[in-house]
Rosetta silent file (secondary structure, phi, psi, omega in degrees, C-alpha in Angstrom):
SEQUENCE: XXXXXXXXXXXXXXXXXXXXXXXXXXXXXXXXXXXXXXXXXXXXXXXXXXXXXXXXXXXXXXXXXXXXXXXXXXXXXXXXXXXXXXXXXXXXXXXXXXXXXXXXXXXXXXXXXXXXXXXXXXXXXXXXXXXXXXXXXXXXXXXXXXXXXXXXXXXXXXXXXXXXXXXXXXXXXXXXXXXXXXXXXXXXXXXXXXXXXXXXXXXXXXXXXXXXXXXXXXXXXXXXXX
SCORE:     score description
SCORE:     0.000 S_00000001
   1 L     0.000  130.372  170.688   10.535  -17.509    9.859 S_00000001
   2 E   -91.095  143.497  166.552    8.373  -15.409    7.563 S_00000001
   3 E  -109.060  144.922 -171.603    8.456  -15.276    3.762 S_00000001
   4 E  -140.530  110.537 -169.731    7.554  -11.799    2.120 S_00000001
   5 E  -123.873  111.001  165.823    6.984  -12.284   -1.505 S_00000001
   6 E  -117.698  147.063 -160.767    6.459   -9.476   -3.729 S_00000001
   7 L   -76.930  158.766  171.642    5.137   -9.734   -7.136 S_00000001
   8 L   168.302 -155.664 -173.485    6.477   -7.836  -10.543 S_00000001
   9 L  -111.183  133.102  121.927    8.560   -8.691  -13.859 S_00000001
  10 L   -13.300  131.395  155.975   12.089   -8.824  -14.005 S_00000001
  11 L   118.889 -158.877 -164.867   14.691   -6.067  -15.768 S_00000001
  12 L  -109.565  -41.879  170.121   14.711   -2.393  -15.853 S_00000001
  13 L   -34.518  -43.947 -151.180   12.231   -2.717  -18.541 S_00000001
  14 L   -95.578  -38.615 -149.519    9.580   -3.719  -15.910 S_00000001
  15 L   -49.858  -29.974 -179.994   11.009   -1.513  -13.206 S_00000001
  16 L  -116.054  -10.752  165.568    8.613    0.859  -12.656 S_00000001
  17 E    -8.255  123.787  157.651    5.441   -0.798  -14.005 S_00000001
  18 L   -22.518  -74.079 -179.200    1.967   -0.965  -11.778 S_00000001
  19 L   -16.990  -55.710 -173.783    2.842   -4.449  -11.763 S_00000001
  20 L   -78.706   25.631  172.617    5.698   -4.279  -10.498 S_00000001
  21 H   -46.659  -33.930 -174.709    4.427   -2.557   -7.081 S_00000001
  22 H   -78.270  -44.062  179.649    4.984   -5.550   -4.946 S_00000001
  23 H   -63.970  -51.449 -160.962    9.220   -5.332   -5.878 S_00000001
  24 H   -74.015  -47.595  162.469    8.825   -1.837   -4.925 S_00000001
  25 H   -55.511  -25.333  173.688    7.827   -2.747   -1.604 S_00000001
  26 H   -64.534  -41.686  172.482   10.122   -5.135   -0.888 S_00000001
  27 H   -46.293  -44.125  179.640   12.684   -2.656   -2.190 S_00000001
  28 H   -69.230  -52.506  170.780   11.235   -0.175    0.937 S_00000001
  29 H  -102.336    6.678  173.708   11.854   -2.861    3.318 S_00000001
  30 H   -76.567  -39.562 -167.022   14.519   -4.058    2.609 S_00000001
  31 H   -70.876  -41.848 -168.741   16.528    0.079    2.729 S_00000001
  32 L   -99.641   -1.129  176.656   14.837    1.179    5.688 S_00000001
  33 L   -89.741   -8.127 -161.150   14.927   -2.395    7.908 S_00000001
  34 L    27.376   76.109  163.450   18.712   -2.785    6.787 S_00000001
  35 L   -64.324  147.091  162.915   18.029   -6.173    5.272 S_00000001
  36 L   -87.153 -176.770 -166.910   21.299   -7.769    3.681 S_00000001
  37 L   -47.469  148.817  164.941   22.331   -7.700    0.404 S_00000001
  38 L   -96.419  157.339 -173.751   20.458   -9.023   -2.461 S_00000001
  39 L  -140.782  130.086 -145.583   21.078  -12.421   -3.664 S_00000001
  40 L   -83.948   95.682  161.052   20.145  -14.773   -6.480 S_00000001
  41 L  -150.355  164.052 -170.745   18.341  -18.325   -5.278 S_00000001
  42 L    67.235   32.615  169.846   14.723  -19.992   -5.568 S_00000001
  43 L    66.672   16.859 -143.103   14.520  -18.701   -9.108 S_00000001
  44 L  -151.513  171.536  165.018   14.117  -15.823   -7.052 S_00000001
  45 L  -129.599  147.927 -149.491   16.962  -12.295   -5.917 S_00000001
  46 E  -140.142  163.158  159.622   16.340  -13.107   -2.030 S_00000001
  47 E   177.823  120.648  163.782   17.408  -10.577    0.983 S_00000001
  48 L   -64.105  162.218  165.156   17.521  -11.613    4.747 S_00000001
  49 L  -170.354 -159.621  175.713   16.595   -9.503    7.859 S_00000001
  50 E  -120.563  116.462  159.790   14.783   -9.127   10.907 S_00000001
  51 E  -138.162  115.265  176.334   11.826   -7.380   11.825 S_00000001
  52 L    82.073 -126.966 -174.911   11.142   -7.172   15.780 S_00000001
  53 L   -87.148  -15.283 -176.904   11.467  -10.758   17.007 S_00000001
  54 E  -100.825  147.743 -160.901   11.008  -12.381   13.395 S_00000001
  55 E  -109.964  165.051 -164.254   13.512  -13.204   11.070 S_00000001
  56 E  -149.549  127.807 -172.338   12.055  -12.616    7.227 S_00000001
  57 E  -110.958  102.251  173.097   13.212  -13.478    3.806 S_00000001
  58 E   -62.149  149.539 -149.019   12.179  -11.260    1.155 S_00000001
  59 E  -153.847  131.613  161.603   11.489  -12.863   -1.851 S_00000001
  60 L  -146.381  105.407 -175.509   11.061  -11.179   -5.598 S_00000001
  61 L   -53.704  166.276  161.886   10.720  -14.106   -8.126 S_00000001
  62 L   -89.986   -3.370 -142.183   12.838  -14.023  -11.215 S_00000001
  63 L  -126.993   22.515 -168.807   10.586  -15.971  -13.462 S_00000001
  64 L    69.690  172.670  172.919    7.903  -13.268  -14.740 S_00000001
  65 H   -84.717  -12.902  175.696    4.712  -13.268  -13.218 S_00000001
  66 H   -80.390    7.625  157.938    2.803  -15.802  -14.463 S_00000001
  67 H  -131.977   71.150  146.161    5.227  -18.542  -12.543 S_00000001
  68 L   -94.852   10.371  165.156    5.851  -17.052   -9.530 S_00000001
  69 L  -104.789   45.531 -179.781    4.956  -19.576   -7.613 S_00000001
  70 L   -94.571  -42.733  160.998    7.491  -21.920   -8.932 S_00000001
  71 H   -32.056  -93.721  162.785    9.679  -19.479   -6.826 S_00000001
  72 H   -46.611  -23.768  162.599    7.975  -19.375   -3.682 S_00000001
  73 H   -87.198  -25.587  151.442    7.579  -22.942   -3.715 S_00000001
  74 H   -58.461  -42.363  175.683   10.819  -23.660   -3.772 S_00000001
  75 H  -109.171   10.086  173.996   11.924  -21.829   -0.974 S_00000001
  76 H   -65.990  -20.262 -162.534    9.126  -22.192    1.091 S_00000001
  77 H   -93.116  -21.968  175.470    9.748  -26.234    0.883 S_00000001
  78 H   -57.916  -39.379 -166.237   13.857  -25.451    1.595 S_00000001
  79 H  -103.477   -8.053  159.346   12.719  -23.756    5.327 S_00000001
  80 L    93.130   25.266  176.784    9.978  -26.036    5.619 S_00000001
  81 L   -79.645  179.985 -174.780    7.444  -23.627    5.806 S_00000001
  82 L  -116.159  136.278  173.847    3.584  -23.425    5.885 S_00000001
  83 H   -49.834  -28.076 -171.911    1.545  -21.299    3.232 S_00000001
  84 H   -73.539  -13.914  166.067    0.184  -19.341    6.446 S_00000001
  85 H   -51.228  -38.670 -154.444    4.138  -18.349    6.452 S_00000001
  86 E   -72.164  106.855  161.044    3.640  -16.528    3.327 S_00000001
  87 E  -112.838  143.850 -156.181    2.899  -13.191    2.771 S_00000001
  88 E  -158.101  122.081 -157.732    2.339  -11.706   -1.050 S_00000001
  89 E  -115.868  128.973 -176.425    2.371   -7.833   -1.576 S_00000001
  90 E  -145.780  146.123  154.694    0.696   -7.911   -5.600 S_00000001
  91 E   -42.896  146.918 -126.624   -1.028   -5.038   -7.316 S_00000001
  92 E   176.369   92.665  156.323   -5.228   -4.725   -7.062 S_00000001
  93 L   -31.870  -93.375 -168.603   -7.274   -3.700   -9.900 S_00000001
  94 L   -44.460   -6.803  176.614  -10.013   -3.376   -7.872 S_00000001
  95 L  -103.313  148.364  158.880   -8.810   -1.381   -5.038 S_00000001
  96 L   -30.778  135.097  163.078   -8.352    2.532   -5.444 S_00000001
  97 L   -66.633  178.867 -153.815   -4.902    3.678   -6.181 S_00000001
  98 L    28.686    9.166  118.071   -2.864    4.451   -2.913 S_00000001
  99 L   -53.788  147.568 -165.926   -5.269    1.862   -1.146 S_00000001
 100 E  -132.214  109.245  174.220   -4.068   -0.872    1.016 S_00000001
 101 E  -126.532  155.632 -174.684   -5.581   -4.056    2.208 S_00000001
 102 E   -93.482  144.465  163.871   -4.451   -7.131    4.593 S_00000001
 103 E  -174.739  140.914 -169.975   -6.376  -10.075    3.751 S_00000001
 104 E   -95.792  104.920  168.212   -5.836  -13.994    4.987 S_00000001
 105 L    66.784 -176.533  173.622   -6.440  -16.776    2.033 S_00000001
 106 L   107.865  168.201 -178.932   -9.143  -16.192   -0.792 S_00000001
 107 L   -55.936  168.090 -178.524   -9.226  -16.297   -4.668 S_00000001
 108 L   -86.658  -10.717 -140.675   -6.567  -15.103   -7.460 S_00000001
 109 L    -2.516   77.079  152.116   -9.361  -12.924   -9.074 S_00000001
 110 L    85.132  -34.051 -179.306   -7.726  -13.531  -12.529 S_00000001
 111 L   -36.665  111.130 -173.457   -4.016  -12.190  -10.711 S_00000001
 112 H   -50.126  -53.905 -179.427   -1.668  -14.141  -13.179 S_00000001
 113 H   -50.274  -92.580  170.827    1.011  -13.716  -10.155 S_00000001
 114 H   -14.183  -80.443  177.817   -1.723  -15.112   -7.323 S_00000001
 115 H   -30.305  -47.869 -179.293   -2.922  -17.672   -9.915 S_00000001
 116 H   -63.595  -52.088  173.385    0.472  -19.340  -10.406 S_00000001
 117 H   -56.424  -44.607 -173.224    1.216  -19.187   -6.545 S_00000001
 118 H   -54.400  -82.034 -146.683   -2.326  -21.057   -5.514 S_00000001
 119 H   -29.703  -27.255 -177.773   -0.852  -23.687   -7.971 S_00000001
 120 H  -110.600   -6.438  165.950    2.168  -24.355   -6.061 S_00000001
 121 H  -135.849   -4.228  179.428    1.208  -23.666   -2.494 S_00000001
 122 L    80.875  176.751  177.076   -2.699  -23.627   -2.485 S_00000001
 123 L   -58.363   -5.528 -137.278   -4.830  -20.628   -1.321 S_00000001
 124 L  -113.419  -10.994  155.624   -3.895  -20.424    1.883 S_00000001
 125 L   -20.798  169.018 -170.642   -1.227  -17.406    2.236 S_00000001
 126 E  -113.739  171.033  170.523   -1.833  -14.239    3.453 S_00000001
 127 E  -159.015  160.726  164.926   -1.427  -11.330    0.790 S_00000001
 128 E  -100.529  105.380  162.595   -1.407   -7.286    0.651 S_00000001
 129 E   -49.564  118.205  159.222   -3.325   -5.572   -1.650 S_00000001
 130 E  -124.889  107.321 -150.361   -2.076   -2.373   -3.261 S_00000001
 131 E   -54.437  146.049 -172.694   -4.582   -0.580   -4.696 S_00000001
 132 L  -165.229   12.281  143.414   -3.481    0.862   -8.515 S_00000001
 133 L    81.993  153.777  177.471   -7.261    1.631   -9.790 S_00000001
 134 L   -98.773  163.803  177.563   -8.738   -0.045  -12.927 S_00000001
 135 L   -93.069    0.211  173.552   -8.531    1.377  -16.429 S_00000001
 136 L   101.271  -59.609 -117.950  -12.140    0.879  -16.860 S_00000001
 137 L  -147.450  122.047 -171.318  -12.329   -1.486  -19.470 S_00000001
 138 H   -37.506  -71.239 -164.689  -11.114   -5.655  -19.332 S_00000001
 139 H   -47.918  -10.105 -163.910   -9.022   -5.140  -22.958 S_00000001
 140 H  -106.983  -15.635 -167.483   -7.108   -2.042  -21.396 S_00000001
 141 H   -62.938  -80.085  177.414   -6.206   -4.188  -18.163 S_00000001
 142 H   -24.525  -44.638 -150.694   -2.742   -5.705  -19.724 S_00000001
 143 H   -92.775  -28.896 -164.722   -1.530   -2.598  -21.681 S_00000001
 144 H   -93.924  -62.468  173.044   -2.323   -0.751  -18.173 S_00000001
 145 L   -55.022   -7.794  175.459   -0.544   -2.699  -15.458 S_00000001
 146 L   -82.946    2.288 -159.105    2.479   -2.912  -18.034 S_00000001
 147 L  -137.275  166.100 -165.915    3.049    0.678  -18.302 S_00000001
 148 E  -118.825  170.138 -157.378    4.652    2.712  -15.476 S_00000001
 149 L   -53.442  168.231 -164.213    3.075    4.418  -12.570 S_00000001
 150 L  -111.809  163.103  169.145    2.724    8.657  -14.017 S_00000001
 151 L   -59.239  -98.493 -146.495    4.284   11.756  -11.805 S_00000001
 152 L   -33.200   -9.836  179.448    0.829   11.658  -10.727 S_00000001
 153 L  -113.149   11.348 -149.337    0.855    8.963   -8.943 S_00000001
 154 H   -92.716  -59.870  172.753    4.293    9.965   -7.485 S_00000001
 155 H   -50.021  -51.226 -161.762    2.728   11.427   -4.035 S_00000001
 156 H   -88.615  -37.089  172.404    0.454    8.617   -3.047 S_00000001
 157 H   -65.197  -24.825  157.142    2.593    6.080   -3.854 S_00000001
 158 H   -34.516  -63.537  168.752    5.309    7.311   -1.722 S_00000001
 159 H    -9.174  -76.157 -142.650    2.396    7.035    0.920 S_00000001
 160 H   -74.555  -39.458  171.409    1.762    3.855    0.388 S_00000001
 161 H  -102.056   -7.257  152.746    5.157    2.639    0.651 S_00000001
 162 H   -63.406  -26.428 -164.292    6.356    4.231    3.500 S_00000001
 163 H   -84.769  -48.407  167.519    3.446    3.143    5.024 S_00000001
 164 H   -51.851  -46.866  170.473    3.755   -0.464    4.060 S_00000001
 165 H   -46.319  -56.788  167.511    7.785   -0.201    5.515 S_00000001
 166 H   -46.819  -25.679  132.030    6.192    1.141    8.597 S_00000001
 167 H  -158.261   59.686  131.564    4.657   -1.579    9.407 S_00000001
 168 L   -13.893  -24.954  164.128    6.053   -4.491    8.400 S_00000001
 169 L   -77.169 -122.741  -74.001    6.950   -5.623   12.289 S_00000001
 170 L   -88.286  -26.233 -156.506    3.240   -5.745   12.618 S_00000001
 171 L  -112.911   22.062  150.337    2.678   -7.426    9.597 S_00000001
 172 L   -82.115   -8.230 -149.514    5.406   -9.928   10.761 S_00000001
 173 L  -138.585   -1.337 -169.552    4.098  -10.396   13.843 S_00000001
 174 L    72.988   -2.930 -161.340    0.946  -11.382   12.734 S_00000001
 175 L  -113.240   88.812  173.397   -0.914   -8.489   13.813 S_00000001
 176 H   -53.787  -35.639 -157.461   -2.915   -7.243   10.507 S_00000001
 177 H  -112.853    3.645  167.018   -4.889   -4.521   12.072 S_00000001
 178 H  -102.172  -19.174  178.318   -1.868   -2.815   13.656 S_00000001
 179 H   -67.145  -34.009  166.779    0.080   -2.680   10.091 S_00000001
 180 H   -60.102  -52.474  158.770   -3.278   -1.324    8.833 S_00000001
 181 H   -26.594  -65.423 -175.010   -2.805    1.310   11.449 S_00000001
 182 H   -73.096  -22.529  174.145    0.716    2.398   10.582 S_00000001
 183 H  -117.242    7.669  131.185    0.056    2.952    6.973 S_00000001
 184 H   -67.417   -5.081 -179.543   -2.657    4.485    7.385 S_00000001
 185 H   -84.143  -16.238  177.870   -1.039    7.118    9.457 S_00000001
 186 H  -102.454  -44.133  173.025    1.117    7.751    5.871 S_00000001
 187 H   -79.150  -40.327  176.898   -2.266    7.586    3.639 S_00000001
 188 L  -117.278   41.139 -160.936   -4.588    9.007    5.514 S_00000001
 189 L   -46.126  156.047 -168.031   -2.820   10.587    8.450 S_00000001
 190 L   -89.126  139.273  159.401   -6.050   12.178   11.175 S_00000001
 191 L   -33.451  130.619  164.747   -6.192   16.323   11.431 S_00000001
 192 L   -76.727  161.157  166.414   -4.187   17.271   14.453 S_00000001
 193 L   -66.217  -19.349  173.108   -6.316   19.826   16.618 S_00000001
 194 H   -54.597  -51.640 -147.102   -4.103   22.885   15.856 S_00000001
 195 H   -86.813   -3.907 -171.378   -4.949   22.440   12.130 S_00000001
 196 H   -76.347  -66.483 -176.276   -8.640   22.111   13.190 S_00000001
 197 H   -56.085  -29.163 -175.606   -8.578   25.593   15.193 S_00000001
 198 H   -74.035  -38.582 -173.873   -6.545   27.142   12.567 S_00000001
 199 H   -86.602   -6.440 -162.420   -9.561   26.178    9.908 S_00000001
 200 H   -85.480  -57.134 -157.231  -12.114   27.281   12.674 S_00000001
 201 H   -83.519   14.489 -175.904  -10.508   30.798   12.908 S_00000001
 202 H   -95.620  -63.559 -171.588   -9.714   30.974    8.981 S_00000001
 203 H   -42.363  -61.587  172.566  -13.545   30.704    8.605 S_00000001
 204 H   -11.652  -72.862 -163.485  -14.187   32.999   11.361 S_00000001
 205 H   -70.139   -1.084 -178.766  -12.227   35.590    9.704 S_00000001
 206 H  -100.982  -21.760 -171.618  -13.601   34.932    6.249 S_00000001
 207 L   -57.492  141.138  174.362  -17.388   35.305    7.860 S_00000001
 208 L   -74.738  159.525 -162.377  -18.740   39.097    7.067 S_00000001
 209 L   -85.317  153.668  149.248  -18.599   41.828    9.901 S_00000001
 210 L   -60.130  145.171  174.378  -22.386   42.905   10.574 S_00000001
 211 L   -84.819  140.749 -143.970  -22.894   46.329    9.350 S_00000001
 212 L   -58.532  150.345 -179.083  -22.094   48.969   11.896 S_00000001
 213 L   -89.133   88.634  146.860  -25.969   51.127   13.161 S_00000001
 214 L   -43.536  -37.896 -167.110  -25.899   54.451   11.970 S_00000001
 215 L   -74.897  144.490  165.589  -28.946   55.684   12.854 S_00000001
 216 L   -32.032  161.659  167.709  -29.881   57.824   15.620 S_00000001
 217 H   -53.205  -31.047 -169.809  -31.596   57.426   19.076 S_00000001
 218 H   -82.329  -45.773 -179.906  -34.420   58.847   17.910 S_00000001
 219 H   -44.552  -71.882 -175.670  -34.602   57.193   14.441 S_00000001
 220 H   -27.331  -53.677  151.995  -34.326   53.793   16.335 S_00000001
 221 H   -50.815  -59.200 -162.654  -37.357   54.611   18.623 S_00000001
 222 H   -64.594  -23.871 -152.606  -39.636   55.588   15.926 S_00000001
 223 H   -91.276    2.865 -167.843  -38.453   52.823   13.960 S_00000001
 224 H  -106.235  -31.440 -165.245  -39.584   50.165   16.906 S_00000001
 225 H   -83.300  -31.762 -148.276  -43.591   51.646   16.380 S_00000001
 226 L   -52.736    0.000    0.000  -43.482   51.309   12.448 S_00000001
């Protein structure tokens, strides 16, 4: 059994916040994986499923973010799990927005959410990065993940979580570099060759015609001696 914990705030208040990015994924895999219903335990709204051969309990604490691992420690110690069970989809200063990274153990860098988690299960979890860009400045960090994602951000975030739903077996499965695969085909999907030849022959046709030789036979000869 896998746990899939994603970080955020509680309430409608919260709902669409940066922060809250990691509930929005869960939200994605739970609708398009047909998870069951959500349900309130661990300090936690909970929702079972499947994905592929694994069965996986999404997990979005209740308890703000700076204790979520009071959450996850609770029900990881009900199923008897191992932190390498763990996976934790949290928000990333430090990445671009609509990047996405896999990454096995390592520091909270300052993540309130992360920070809280180490305490109650150690480092040793796996976690997903979702990239949501810095505001430039430390004192601007708080005011910025608290505030909610802009229509501008509407497109890539879509991306990102479609991408993340998409593969979720893979990242259940243990296989990091095939989940990186599938949502990268939703951030950065590759040029098909049609759209290549279609930009080949738009250039083509934008290139100027040489201009057509007026001049005579004769002109042309003398014009060879000059």
């Amino acid at each position: 059994m896998k746990l899939f914990v994603g970080l955020g705030n509680p309430g409608q208040k919260y709902a669409r916040n940066r922060h809250n990015i990691g509930f929005m994924a869960l939200d994605r895999i739970a609708g398009d994986h047909g998870f069951g219903p959500w349900k309130s335990k661990f300090q936690a709204e909970i929702a079972e499923g499947r994905l592929g051969s694994e069965k996986v309990l999404l997990v979005k604490p209740q308890t703000f973010m700076n204790r979520s691992g009071q959450s996850v420690g609770e029900a990881m110690r009900f199923y008897k799990l191992d932190p390498t069970d763990v996976t934790v989809f949290h928000d990333e200063l430090d990445l671009a927005p609509g990047k996405v990274r896999a990454k096995a153990g390592g520091g909270h860098a300052g993540h309130n959410g992360l920070r809280s988690i180490h305490d109650h299960i150690s480092p040793a979890y796996d976690r997903v990065r979702l990239g949501i860009g810095h505001p430039g400045r430390k004192e601007l960090v708080s005011p910025y993940v608290l505030s909610d994602f802009s229509k501008a951000d509407s497109d890539w975030l879509e991306d990102v979580l479609r991408g993340v739903s998409d593969g979720a077996g893979h990242l259940a499965d243990g296989d990091g570099g095939k989940f990186m695969n599938a949502v990268a085909l939703r951030t950065a999907p590759p040029r098909s060759s049609k759209t290549a030849a279609a930009s080949s022959k738009s250039v083509a046709a934008a290139a100027p015609e040489p201009e057509a030789d007026t001049r005579s036979a004769m002109q042309k000869l003398m014009d060879k001696f000059k």
